[in-house]
C-alpha positions in Angstrom: 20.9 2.8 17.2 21.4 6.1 15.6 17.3 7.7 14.0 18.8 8.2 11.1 19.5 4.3 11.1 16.2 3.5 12.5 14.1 5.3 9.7 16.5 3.1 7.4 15.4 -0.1 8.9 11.8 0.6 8.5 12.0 2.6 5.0 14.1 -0.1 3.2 11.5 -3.2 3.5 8.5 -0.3 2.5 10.2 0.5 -0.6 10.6 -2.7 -1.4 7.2 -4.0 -0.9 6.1 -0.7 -2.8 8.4 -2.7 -5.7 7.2 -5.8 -5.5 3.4 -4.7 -5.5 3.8 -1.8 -8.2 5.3 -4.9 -10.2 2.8 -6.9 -9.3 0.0 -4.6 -10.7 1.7 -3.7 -14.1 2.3 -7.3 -14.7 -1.6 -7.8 -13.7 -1.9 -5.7 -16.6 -1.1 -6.8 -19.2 -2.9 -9.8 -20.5 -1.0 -12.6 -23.0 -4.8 -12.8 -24.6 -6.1 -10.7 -27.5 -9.0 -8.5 -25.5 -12.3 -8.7 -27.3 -13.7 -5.6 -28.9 -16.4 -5.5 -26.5 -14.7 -6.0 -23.6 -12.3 -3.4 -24.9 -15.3 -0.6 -25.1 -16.5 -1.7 -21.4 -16.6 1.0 -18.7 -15.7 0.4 -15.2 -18.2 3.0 -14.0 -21.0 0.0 -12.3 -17.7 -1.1 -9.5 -17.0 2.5 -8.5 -18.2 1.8 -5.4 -15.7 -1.5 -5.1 -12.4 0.9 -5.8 -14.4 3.4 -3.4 -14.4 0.8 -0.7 -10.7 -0.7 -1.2 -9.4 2.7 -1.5 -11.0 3.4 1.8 -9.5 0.2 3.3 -6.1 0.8 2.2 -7.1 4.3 4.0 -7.9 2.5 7.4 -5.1 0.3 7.4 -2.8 3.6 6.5 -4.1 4.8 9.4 -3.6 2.0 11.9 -0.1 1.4 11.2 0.5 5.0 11.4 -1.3 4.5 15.1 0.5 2.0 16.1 3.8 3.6 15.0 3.1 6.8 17.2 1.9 4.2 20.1 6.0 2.3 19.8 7.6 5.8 19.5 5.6 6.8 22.8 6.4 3.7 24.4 9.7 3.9 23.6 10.7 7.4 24.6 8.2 6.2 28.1 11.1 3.1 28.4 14.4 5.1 27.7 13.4 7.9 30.6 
């Protein structure tokens, strides 16, 4: 198969797990129950460090499949030769 066709085969299912998971959050959102005035005036500050930690895990797992990407395309260029 043609790169051009390749980069289509792995961009289409991406983009639409990108859909499904921005939908996904925005329906997370919004809540069908009237929020509390205190709960309304409620800072996230104390669980910085949680979106610090999942930001970094997203981060890592970036990073692997990024690795392991560059590992098949080596391979496979090693296997075509």
């Amino acid at each position: 198969m043609s790169r051009i066709v390749m980069r289509l085969v792995r961009a289409v299912p991406l983009a639409v797990f990108a859909a499904l998971v921005l939908g996904a959050v925005v329906g997370a959102q919004e809540s069908p129950f009237p929020v509390a005035q205190g709960m309304a005036s409620q800072s996230l500050r104390p669980y910085a460090h949680v979106f610090i930690a999942y930001a970094l895990a997203w981060i890592v797992v970036f990073g692997w499949v990024v690795s392991i990407g560059r590992r098949l395309a080596r391979l496979d260029e090693r296997l075509r030769d």
